[in-house]
C-alpha positions as CSV (number, residue, x, y, z in Angstrom):
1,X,24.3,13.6,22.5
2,X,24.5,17.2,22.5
3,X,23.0,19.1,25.1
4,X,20.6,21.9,24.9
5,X,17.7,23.4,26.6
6,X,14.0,22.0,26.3
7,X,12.5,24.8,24.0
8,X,16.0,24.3,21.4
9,X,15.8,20.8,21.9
10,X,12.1,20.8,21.1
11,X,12.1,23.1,18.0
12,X,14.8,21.8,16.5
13,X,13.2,18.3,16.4
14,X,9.8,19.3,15.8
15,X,11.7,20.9,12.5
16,X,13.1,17.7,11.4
17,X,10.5,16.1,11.7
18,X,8.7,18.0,10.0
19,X,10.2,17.3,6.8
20,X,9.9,13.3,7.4
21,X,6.0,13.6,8.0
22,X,6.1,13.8,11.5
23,X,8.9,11.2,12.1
24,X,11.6,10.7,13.7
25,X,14.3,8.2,14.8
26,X,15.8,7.2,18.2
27,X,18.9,8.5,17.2
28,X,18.1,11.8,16.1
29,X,16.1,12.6,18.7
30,X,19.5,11.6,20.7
31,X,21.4,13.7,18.4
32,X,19.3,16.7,19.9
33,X,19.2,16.3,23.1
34,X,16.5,13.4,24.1
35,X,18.3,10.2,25.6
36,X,15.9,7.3,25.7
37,X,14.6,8.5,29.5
38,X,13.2,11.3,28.1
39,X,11.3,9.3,25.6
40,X,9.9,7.3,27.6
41,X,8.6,10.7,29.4
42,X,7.4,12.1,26.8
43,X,5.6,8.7,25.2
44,X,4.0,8.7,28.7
45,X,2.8,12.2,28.6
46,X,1.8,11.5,25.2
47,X,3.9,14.5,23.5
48,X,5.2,11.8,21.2
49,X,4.2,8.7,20.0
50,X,5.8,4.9,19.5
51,X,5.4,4.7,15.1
52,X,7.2,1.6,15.3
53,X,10.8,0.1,16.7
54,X,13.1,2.9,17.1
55,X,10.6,4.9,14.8
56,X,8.2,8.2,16.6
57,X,5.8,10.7,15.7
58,X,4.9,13.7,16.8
59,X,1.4,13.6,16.6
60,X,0.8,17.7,16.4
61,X,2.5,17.2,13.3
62,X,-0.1,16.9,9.9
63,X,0.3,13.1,8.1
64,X,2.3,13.1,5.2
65,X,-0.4,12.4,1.8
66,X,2.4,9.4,1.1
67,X,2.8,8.4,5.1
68,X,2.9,5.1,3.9
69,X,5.8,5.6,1.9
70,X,7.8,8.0,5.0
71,X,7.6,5.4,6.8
72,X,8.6,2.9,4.5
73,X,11.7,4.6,3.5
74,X,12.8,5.5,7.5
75,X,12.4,1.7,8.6
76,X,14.7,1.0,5.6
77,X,17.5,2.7,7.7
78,X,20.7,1.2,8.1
79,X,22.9,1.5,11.1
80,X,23.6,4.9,9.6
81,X,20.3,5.6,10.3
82,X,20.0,6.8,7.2
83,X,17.4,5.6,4.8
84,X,18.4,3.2,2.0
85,X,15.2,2.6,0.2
86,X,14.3,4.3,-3.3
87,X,11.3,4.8,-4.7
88,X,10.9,3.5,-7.7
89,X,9.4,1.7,-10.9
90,X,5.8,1.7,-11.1
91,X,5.3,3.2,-7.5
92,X,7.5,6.1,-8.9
93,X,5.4,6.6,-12.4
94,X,2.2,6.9,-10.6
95,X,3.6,9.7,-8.1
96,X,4.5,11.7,-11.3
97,X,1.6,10.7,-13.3
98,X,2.8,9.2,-15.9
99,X,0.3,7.0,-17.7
100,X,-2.9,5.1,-15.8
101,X,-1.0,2.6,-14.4
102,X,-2.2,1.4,-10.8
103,X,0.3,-0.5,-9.0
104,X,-0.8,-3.1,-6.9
105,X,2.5,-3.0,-4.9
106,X,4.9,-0.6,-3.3
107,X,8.0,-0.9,-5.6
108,X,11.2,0.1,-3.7
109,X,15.1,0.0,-5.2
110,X,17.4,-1.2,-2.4
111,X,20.9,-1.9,-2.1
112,X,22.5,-5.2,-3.2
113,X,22.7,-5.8,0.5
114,X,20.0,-4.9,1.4
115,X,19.1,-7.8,4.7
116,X,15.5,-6.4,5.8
117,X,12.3,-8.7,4.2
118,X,9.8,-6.6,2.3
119,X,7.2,-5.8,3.8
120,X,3.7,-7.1,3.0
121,X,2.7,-5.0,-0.2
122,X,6.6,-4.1,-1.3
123,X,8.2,-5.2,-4.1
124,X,12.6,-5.0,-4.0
125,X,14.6,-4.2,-6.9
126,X,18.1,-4.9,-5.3
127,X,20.8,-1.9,-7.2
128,X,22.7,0.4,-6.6
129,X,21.5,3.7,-8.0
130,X,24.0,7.0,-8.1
131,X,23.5,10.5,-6.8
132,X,21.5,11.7,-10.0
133,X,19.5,8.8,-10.8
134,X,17.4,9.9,-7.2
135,X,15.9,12.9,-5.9
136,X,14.5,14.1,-2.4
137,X,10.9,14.0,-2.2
138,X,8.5,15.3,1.4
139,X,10.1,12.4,3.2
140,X,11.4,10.4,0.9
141,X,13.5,9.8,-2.1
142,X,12.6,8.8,-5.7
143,X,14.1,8.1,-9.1
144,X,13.9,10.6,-11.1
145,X,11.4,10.5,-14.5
146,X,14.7,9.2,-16.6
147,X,15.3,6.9,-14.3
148,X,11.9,5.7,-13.6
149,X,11.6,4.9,-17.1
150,X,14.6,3.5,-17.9
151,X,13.8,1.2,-15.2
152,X,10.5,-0.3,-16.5
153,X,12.2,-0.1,-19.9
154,X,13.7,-3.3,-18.7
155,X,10.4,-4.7,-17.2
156,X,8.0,-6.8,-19.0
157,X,5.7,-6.6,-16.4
158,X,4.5,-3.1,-18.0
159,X,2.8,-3.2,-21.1
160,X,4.3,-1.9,-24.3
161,X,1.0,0.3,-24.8
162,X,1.2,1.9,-21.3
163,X,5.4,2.3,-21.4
164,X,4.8,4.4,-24.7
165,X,2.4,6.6,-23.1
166,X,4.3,7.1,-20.2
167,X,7.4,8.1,-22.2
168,X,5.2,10.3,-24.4
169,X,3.8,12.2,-21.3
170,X,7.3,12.7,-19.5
171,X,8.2,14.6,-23.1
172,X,5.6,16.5,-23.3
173,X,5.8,17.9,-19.4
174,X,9.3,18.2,-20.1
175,X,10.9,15.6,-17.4
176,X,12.7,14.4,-20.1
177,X,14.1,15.3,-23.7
178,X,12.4,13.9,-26.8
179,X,15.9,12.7,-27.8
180,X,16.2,10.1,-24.7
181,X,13.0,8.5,-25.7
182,X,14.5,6.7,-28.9
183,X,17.0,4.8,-26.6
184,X,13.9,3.8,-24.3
185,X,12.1,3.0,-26.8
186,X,15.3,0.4,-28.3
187,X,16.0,-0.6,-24.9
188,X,11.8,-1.4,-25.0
189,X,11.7,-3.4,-28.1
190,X,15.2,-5.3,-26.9
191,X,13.0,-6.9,-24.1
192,X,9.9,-7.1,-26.7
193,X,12.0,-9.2,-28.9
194,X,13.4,-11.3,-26.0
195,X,10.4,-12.1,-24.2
196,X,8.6,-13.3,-28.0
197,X,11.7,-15.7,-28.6
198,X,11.3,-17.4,-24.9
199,X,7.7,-17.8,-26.1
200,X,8.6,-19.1,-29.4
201,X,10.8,-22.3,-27.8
């Protein structure tokens, strides 16, 4: 823990938080100065506030419009304490409008070993994803349009109708290049042609 006085402390928290809608961990508020006594003090005086196990808020602090998702992604911290869940498949189309599809569930990409049950409403995809297959969102991280589609390219959950438009509305809001949509498309019709033959035995 490093130590500093109550206004640095303070400030430099409040800006973290800030950028993880209001949340913060145990262990970075230890990291700037507050050891679980002072916590507790400030839980009491009601400066903070108890989101969850080892998870707080600062309740002066305006609700992310995808809270649901802040928090989702901070609970999936490992004992880095850094977040592992991605957001991603149809979750991730309907953040950049891609299409009129309505998920019913969260969709998250995790790690292969990834231990933590989803929650009630979530939906795993267990892979690893590299450094540019992601990017940071306010609070969170996502997969970027290319992946995002590349993703449900693979998953016959989504219809072929509503993966064309997708895929047609990334190109023409230029999240990706026309070029990369002819080895979607293939990678599209791959699974088409699979899932007809398992109908067919």
């Amino acid at each position: 823990m490093i130590y500093r006085s109550q206004k640095s402390a303070l400030r430099s928290l409040t800006s973290l938080a800030a950028t993880q809608g209001g949340y913060f961990t145990a262990k970075q508020a230890d990291t700037w100065g507050y050891a679980y006594a002072h916590l507790a003090y400030h839980l009491k005086a009601g400066n903070f506030e108890r989101a969850s196990h080892g998870l707080y808020r600062i309740p002066t602090l305006p609700l992310s419009d995808h809270d649901d998702l802040v928090r989702l992604s901070l609970w999936s911290r490992g004992r880095d304490d850094l977040p592992q869940a991605i957001v991603s498949h149809q979750t991730a189309l309907g953040l950049y409008e891609l299409g009129e599809l309505i998920p019913g569930d969260i969709h998250l990409t995790v790690p292969p070993g990834f231990r933590k049950r989803p929650p009630k409403g979530c939906h795993f995809h267990k892979r690893h994803l590299g450094p540019g297959q992601s990017k940071e969102m306010s609070g969170f991280r996502i997969t970027t349009p290319a992946q995002t589609l590349e993703d449900l390219a693979v998953d016959p959950s989504i219809s072929q109708d509503q993966f064309k438009k997708a895929a047609k509305a990334a190109v023409e809001r230029g999240l990706i290049r026309r070029t990369q949509t002819k080895r979607l498309m293939t990678q599209r019709e791959a699974v088409k042609g699979s899932k007809r033959a398992t109908m067919a035995r």
